[in-house]
C-alpha positions as CSV (number, residue, x, y, z in Angstrom):
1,X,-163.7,-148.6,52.9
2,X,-163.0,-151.8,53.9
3,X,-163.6,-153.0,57.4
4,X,-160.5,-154.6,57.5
5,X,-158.6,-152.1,58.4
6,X,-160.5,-152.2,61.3
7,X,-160.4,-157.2,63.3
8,X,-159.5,-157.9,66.1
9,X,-156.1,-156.8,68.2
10,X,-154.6,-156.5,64.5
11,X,-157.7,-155.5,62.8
12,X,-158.1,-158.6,61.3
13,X,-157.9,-160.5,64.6
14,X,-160.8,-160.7,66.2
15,X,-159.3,-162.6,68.6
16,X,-161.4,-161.6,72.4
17,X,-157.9,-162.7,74.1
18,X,-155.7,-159.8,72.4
19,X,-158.0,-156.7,72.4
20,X,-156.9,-154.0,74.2
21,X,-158.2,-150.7,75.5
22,X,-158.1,-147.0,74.3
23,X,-157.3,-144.0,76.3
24,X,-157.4,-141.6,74.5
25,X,-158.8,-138.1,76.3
26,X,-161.8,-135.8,74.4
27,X,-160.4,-132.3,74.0
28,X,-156.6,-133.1,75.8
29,X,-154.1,-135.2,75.8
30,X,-155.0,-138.7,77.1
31,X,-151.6,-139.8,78.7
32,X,-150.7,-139.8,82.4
33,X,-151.8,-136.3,84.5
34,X,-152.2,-134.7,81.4
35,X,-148.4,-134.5,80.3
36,X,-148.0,-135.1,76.4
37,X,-146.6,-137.7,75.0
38,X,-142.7,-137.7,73.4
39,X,-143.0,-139.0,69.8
40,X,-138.8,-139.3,68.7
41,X,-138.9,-136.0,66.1
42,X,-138.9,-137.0,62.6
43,X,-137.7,-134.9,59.5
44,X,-140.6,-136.1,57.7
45,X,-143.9,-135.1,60.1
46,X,-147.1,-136.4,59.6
47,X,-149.8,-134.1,58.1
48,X,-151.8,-132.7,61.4
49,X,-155.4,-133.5,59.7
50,X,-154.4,-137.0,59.7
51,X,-157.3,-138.4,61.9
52,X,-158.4,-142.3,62.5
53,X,-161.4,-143.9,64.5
54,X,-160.7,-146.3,67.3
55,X,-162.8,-148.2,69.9
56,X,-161.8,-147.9,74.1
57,X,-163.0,-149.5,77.3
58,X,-163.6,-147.2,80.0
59,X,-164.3,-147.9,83.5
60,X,-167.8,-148.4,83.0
61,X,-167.1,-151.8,81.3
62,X,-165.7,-155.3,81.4
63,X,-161.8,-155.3,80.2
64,X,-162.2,-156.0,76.0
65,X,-165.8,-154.9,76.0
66,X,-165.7,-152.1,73.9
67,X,-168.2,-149.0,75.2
68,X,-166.3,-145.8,73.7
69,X,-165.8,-144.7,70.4
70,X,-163.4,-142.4,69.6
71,X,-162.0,-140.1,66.4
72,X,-158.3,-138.8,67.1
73,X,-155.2,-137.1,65.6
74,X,-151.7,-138.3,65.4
75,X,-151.2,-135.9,68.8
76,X,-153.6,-138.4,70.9
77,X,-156.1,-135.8,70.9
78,X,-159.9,-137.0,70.3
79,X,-161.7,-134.6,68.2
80,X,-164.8,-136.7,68.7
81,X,-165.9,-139.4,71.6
82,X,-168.7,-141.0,72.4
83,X,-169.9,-144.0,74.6
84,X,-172.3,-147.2,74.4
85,X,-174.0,-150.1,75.6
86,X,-171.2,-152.9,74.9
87,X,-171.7,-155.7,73.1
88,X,-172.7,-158.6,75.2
89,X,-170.0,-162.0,75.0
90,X,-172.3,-165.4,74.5
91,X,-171.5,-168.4,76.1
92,X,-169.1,-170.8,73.5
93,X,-168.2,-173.5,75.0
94,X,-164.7,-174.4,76.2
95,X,-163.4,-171.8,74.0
96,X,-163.9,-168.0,74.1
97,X,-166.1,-165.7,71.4
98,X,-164.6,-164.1,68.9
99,X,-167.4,-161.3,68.2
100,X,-167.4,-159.7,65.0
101,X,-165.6,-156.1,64.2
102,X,-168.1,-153.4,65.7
103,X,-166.9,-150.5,64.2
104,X,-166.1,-149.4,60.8
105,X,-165.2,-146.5,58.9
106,X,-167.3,-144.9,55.4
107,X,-168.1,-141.6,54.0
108,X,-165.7,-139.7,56.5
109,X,-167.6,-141.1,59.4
110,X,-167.3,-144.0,62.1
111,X,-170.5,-146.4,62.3
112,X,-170.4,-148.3,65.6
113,X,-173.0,-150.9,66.8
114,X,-174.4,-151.1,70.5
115,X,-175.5,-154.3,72.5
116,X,-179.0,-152.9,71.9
117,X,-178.8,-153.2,68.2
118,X,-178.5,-149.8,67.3
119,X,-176.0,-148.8,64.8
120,X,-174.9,-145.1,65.1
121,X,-172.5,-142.6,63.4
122,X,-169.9,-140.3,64.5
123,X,-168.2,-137.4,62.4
124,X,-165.1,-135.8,63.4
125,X,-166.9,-132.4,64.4
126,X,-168.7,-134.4,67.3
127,X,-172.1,-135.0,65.7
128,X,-174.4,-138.4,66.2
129,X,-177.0,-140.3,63.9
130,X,-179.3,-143.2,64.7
131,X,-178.3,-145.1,61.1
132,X,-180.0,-148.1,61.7
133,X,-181.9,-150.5,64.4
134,X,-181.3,-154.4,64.1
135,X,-183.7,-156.6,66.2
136,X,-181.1,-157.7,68.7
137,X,-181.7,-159.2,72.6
138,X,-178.5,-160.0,72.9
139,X,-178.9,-163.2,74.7
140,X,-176.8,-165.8,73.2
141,X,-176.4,-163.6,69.7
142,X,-173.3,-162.0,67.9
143,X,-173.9,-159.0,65.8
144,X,-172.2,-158.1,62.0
145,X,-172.8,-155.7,60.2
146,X,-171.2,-153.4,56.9
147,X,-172.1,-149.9,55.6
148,X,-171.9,-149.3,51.6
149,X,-168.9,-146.7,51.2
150,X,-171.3,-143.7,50.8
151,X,-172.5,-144.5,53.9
152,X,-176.5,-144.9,52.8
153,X,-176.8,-148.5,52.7
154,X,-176.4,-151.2,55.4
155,X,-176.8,-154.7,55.9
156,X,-176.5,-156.6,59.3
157,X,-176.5,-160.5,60.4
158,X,-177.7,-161.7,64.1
159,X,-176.0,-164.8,64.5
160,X,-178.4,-166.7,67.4
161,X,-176.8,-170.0,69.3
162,X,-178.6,-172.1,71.9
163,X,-177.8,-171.6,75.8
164,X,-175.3,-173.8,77.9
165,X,-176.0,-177.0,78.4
166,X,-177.5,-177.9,82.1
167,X,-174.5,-180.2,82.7
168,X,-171.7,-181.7,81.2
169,X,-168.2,-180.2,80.7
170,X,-167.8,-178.8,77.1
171,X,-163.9,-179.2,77.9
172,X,-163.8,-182.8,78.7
173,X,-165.6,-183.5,75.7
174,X,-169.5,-183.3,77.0
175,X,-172.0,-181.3,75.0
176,X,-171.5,-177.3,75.6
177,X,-175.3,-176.0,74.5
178,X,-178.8,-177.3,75.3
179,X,-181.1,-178.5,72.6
180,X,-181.8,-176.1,69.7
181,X,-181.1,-174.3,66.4
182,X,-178.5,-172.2,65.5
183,X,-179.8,-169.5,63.6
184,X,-178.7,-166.7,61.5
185,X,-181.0,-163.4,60.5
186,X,-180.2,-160.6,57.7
187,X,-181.1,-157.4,57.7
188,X,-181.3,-154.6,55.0
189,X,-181.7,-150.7,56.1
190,X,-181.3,-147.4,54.5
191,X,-179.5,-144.4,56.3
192,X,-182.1,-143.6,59.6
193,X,-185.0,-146.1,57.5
194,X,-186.3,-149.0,59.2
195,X,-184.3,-152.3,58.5
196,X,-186.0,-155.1,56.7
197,X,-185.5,-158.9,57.4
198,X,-184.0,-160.6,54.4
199,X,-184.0,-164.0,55.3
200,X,-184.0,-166.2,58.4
201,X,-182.0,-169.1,58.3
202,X,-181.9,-172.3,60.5
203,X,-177.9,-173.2,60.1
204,X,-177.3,-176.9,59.6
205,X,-174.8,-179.0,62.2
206,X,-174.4,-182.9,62.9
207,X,-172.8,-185.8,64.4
208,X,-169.9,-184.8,62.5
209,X,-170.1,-181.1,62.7
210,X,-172.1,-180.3,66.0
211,X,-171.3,-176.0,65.2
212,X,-172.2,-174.6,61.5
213,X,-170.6,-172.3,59.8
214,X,-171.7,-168.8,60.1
215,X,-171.7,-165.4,57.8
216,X,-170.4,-162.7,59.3
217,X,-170.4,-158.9,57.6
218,X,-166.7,-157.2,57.5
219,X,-167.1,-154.6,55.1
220,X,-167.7,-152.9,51.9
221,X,-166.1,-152.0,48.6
222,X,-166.6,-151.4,45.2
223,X,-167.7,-155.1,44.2
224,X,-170.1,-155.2,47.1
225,X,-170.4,-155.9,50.7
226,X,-167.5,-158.1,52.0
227,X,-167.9,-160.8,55.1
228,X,-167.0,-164.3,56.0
229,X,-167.9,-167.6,55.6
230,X,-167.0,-170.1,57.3
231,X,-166.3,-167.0,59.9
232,X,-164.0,-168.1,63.3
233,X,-166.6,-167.4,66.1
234,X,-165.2,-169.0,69.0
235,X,-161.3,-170.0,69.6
236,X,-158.9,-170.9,72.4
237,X,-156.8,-168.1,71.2
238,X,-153.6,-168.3,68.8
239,X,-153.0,-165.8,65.6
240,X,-152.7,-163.8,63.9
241,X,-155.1,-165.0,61.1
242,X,-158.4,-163.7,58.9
243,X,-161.6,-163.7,60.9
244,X,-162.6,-166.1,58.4
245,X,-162.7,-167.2,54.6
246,X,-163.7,-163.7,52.7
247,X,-166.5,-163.5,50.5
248,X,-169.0,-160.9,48.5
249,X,-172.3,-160.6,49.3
250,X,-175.2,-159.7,47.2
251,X,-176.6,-156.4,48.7
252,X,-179.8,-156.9,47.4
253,X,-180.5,-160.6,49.0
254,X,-177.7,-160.5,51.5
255,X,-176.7,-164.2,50.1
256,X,-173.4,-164.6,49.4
257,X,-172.8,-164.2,45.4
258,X,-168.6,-165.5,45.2
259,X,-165.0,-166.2,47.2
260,X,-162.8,-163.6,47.7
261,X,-159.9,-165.7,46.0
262,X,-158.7,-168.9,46.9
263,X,-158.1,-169.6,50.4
264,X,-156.3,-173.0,49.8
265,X,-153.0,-171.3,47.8
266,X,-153.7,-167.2,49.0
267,X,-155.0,-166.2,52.0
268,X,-156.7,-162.9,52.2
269,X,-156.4,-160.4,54.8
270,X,-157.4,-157.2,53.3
271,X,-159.7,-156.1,50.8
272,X,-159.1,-152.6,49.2
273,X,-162.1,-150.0,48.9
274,X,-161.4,-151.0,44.7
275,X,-161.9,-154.8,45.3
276,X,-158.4,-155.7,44.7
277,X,-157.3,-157.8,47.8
278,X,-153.6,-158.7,49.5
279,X,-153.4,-162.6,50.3
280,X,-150.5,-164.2,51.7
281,X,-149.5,-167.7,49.4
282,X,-150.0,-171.0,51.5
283,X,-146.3,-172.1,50.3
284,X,-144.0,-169.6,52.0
285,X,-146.2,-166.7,52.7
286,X,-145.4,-164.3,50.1
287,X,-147.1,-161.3,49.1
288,X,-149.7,-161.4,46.3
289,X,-152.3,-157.9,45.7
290,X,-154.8,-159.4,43.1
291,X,-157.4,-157.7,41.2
292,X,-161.5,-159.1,42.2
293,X,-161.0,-161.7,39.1
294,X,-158.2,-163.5,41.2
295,X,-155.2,-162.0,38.8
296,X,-151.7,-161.0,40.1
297,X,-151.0,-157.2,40.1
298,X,-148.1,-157.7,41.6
299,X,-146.5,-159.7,44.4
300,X,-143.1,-159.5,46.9
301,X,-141.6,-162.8,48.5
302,X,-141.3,-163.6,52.0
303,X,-137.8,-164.2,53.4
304,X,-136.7,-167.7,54.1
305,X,-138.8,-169.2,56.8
306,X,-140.2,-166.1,57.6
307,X,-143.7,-165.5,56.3
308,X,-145.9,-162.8,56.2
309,X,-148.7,-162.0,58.3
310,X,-151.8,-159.3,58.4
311,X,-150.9,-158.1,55.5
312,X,-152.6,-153.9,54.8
313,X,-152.6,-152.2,51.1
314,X,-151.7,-149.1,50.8
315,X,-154.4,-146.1,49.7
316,X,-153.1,-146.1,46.4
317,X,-152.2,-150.2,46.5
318,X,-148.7,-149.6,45.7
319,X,-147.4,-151.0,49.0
320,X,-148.4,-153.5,51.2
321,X,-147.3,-153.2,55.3
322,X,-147.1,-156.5,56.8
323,X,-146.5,-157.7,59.9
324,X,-144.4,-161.3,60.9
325,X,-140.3,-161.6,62.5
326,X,-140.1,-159.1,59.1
327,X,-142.2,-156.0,59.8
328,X,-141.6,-154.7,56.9
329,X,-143.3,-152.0,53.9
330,X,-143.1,-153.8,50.5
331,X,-144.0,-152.4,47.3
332,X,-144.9,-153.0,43.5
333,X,-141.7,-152.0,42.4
334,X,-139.9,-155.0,44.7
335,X,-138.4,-152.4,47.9
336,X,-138.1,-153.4,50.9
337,X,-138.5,-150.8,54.0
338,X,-138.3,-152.5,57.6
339,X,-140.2,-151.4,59.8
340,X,-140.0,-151.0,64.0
341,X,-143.7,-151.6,64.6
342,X,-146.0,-154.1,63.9
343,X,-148.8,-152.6,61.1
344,X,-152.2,-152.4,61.9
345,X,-153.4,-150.6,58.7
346,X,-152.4,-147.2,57.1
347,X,-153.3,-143.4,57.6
348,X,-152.3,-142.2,54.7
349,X,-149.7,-143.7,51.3
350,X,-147.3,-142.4,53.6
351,X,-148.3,-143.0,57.0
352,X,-148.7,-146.4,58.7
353,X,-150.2,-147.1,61.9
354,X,-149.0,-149.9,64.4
355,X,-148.6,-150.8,68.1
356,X,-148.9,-153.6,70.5
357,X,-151.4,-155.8,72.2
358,X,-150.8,-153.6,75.3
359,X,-148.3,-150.8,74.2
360,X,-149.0,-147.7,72.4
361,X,-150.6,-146.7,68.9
362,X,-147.3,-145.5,66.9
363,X,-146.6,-144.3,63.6
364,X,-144.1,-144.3,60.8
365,X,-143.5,-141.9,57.8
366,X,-142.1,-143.9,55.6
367,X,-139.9,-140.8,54.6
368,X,-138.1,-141.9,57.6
369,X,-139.1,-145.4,58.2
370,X,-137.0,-146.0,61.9
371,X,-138.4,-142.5,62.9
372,X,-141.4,-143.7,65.2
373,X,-143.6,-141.3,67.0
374,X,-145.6,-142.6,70.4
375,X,-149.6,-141.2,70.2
376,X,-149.9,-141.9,73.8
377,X,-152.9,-144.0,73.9
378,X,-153.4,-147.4,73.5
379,X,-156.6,-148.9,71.6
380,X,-157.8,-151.2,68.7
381,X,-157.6,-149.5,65.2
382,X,-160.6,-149.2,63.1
383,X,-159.5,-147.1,60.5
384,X,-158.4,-143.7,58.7
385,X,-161.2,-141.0,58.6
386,X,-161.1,-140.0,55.1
């Protein structure tokens, strides 16, 4: 499945400025001194095996430094938890990191990457796996990686940037790092094998261009793994937006092959675990769900001055929740549901997920579509466990 339904506040972002934490509780509810939360009743209830992986920050970590992973129900109840070493944030300059999604869902599993390197598993019943181990220090680096949907094939990129400059102020236009290559280093590893180098690459800048453009993993479908390139590492905030232009990857080389569409009339936001992607058109921001060749399967227009943003396809790909001043479901056969929450991705065809920067994961049945039901925690979405 797609990374993408995992980000960055909105999966997608991976904006450091907008994350926010999970609370969810292993084995009871995790709001307030144990009292349960008070989702409004809906005619329509979700399905109680309905479960999705998120990442928290507990006390044990900075704030937006992710150290817990979690697998919960629609109740707010984690059925599985467990914690790690957070990924360090390198020094950028005058504007903050943006690190790359560390989590992502395959094969009924969450895979979740440590600031050690080590990429482990975590099924719903509880249990662990060591998957894979990337060389990884940490010091000035940014770690990517994507699992193949069967979850027995993974590639990984260490992204490597020199330290700060001795002096200067990167904001006032002086030279934010000292002398020395960025670099970028791709890894190959079965399930619990040892990972293989694939390449090490020396990533060009100049005058003109004094950062290079980075590949970052995001995911994996049916065409082949998925990332970025040129990939947003660093920003002074703003969004929503991609984490970058999206591409396929050869999983043999870990080169990239091809574009994921064309990011100068469609941008693309999510890739399905068929290939087919959702863009939103440069001219108005419609919706457009293409197949991997780049053809229409159908589309929906934006309202007047109101475009679309972070749009998510549907399981099945016949409906597209999207997020902008019209939160809306949208669908192949043109109808139009409005929506009280902002979508971060879907649980089910039925059942789409959403929230705030700061407020509460919620959910819709789009049986009853103004019907929205409080889970009581708050957290970043990685995805549906299916």
């Amino acid at each position: 499945m797609s990374k993408r339904t995992i980000t960055t506040a909105v999966r997608s972002w991976s904006i450091s400025l907008v994350l926010v934490a999970v609370a969810c509780g292993s084995g009871q509810s995790p709001t307030p001194s144990g009292s349960s939360p008070s989702p409004t009743t809906s005619s329509s209830p979700a399905p109680a095996a309905l479960l999705f992986a998120a990442l928290e920050t507990n006390a044990n970590a900075a704030q937006f430094q992710w150290n817990t992973v979690a697998i919960a129900g629609l109740d707010g109840v984690a059925r599985a938890k467990t914690t790690f070493a957070p990924m360090p944030i390198p020094y950028t300059g005058c504007e903050g990191a943006v690190l790359p999604p560390s989590a992502h869902v395959a094969a009924g599993k969450v895979y979740f990457a440590d600031g050690q390197g080590t990429i482990r598993s975590l099924d719903p019943n509880g249990n662990t796996a060591t998957v894979a181990t990337i060389p990884f220090t940490g010091t000035q680096q940014m770690l990517s990686f994507a699992v193949s949907p069967d979850g027995g094939h993974l590639l990984a990129a260490v992204f490597s940037l020199p330290p700060e400059a001795k002096s200067g102020n990167p904001c006032a236009g002086g030279a934010p790092y000292a002398p020395g290559p960025f670099t970028l280093d791709v890894y190959s590893a079965q399930a619990g094998g040892a990972s293989q180098r694939l390449y090490h690459e020396v990533l060009q800048t100049s005058s003109t261009q004094p950062v290079p453009n980075v590949m970052a993993f995001e995911g994996w479908d049916k065409v082949g793994p998925e990332a970025t390139f040129p990939t947003q590492w660093a920003t002074q905030g703003g969004g929503p937006h991609p984490d970058g232009t999206m591409v396929w990857v050869d999983p043999s080389t870990g080169k990239i092959s091809r574009q994921v569409g064309d990011p100068e009339s469609c941008l693309v936001w999510d890739v399905a675990p068929s290939g087919d992607y959702v863009c939103t058109t440069t001219q108005g921001g419609s919706i457009s769900v293409r197949r991997p060749d780049g053809t229409e399967l159908w589309g929906f227009t934006a309202p007047a001055d109101s475009p679309y943003e972070n749009p998510r396809l549907s399981p099945l790909e016949g409906r597209v929740a999207a997020g902008g001043s019209d939160s809306a479901v949208v669908t192949s056969a043109g109808d139009h549901v409005a929506l009280g929450l902002y979508p971060l991705g879907w649980l089910d065809n039925e059942t789409v997920i959403g929230g705030g920067y700061t407020a509460d994961f919620t959910y819709v049945r789009l049986a009853s579509p103004s019907t929205i039901s409080d889970m009581g925690f708050k957290g970043l979405f990685v995805g549906a466990i299916q």
